[in-house]
C-alpha positions in Angstrom: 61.4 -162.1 -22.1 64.2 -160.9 -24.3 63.8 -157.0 -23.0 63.8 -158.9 -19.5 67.0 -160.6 -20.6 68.5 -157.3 -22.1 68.2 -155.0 -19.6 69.6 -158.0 -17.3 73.1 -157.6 -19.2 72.9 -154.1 -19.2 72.5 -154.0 -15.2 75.2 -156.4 -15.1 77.6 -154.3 -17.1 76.4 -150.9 -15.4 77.3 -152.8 -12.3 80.9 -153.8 -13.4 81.9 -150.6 -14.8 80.9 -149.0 -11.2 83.2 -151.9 -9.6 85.6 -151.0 -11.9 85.8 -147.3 -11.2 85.4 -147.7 -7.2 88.0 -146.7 -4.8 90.0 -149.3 -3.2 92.3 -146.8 -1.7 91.2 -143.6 1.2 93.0 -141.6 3.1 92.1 -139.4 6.3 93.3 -137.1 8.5 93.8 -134.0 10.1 95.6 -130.6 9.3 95.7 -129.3 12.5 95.4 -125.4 12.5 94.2 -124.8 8.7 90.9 -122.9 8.5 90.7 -122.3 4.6 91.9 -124.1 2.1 91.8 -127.0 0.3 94.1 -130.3 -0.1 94.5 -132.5 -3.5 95.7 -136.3 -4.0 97.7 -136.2 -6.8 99.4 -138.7 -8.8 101.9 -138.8 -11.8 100.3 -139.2 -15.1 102.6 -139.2 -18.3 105.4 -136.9 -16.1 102.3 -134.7 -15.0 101.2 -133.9 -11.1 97.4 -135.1 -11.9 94.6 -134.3 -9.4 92.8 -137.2 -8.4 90.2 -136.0 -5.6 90.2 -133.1 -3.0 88.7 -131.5 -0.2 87.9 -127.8 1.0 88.5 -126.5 4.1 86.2 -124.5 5.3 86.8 -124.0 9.3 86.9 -127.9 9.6 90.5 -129.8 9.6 89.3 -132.8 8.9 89.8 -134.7 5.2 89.0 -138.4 3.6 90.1 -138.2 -0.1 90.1 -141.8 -2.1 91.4 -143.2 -5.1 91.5 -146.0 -7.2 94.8 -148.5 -7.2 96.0 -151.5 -9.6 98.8 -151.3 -7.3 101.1 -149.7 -4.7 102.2 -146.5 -5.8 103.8 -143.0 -5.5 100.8 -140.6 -4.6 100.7 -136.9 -3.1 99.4 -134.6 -0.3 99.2 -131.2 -1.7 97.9 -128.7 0.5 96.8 -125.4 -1.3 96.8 -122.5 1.3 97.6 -119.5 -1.0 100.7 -118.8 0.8 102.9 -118.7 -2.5 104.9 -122.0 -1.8 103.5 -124.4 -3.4 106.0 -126.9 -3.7 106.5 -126.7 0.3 103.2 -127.9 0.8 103.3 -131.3 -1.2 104.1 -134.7 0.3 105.4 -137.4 -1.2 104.1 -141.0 0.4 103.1 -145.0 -0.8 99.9 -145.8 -1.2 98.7 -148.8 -1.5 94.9 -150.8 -1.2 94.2 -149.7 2.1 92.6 -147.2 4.4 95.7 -144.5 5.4 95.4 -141.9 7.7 98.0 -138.7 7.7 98.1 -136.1 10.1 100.2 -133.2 10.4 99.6 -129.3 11.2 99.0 -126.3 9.6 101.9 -124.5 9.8 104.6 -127.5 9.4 102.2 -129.9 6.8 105.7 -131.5 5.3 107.6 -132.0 8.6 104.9 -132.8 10.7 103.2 -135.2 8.9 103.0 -138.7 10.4 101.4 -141.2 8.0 100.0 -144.8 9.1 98.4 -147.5 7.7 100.7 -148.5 4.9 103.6 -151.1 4.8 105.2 -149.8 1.6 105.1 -145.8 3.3 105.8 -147.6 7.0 109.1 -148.9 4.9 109.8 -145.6 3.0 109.6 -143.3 6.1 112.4 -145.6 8.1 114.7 -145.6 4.8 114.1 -141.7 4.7 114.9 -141.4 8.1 118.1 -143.2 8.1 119.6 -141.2 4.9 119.4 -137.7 6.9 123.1 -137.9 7.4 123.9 -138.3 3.8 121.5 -135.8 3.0 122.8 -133.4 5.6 126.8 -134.3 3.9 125.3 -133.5 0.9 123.7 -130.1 1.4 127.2 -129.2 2.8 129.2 -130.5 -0.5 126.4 -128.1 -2.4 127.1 -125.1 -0.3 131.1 -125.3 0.0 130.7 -126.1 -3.5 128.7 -122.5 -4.3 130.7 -120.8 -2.1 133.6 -120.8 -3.9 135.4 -117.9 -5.9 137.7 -118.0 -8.8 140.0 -117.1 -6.1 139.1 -120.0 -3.8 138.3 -122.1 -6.4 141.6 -124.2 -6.6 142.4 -127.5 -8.2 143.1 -128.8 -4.8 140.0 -127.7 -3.3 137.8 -129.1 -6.4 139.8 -132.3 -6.4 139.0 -132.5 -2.3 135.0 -131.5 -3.0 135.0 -134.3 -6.1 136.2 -137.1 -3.6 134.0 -136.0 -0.8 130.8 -136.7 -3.4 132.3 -139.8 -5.0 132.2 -140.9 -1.6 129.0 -139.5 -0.3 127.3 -141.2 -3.8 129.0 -144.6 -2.9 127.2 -144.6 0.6 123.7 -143.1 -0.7 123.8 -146.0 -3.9 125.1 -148.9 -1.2 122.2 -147.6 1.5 119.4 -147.8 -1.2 120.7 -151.0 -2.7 121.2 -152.9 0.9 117.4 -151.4 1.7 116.2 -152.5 -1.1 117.1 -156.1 -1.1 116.1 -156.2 2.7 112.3 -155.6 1.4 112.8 -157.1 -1.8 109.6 -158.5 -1.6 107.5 -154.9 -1.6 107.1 -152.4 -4.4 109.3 -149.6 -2.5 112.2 -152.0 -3.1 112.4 -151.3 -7.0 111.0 -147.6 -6.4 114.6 -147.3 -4.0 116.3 -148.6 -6.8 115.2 -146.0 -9.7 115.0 -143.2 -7.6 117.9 -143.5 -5.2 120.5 -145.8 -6.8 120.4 -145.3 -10.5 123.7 -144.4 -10.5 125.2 -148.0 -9.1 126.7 -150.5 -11.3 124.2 -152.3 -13.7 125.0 -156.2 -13.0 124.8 -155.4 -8.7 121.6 -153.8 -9.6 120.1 -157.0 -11.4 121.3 -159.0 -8.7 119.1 -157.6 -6.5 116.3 -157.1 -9.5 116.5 -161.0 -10.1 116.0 -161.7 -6.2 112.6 -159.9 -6.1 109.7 -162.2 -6.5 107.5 -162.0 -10.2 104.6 -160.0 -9.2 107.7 -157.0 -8.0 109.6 -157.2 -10.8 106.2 -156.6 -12.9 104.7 -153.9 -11.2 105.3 -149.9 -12.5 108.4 -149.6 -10.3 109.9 -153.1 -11.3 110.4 -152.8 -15.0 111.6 -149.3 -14.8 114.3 -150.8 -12.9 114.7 -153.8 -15.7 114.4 -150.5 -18.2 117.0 -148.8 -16.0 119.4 -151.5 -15.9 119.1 -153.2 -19.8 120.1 -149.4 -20.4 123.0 -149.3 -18.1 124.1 -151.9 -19.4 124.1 -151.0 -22.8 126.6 -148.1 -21.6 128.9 -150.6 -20.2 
């Protein structure tokens, strides 16, 4: 009776470590076009791109990689085609407890990719969207900026380039912070913050911190913001 009782337990706790270790989060797709190769979903682990499951093409397009989520978070698409650019293969995106799909081609994987299935990515991708004019103001402060000689390179035209990103970093902090308190109530909110406003001033940025609901402010993204701001306002 005991060994019955025993091995009982030891089912039981073989059983909750598999729960514990299944995936509550897949994604599937398509790369239209690819007919060797091989794709990895990767997340950050102490700073590091870590590989959390993959697939090999091998003259299929089709993929279904899965992972295991406490919550919503940053993950990565990085398709490995040998073609020596690696970092332009790699997409950024939310995941969260779901089933996502992502297509996108061959050829174009970052630009053509069109996820689904995800309110946190649904969220990301309009915010992204709407900052391609700031991004596009941006990338032409960078290049007026390096194309400047000692020659060209006047106080005027510094002073002129200086207020042109004080500016453009005004917009891109505002944008993030109004998005973010819009969906204050999903993880991309304090994620928008850290990544995207960091620069604002402290005490707006707990304003909109203190609005979000308990189970935000404690996730990963949320108290990196509380980090972020507690720090900022040390600096004050």
């Amino acid at each position: 009776m005991k060994k019955v009782f025993f091995l009982l337990i030891a089912i039981t706790l073989i059983a909750s470590c598999s729960d514990s270790n299944s995936s509550n989060f897949s994604i599937s797709g398509t790369v239209d076009g690819i007919k060797v190769g091989k794709i990895f979903l990767q997340r950050l682990q102490d700073s590091t791109l870590v590989n959390v499951d993959s697939v090999v093409f091998d003259g299929e397009s089709d993929f279904n990689l899965k992972a295991s989520l406490s919550q919503p978070e940053i993950m990565y698409l990085h398709l490995d085609v040998k073609d020596g650019t690696e970092f332009n293969d790699r997409l950024l995106f939310f995941a969260e407890d779901t089933t996502m799909t992502m297509n996108s081609t061959w050829d174009n994987f970052v630009n053509d990719a069109a996820f689904s299935g995800s309110k946190n990515q649904d969220i990301y991708a309009t915010y992204l969207k709407n900052s391609k004019k700031l991004n596009v103001v941006y990338t032409d402060l960078v290049k007026r900026s390096m194309s400047l000689t000692d020659e060209t390179r006047t106080l005027a035209v510094t002073d002129s380039i200086n207020t042109a990103y004080d500016r453009y970093l005004r917009k891109k902090v505002l944008h993030a912070i109004n998005y973010a308190q819009l969906h204050n109530d999903k993880v991309v909110a304090p994620y928008l913050l850290v990544s995207e406003a960091s620069e604002a001033n402290p005490i707006l940025l707990d304003s909109v911190y203190r609005s979000m609901p308990k189970k935000i402010q404690t996730t990963v993204y949320g108290k990196q913001l509380s980090e972020l701001i507690n720090n900022a306002k040390d600096n004050l």
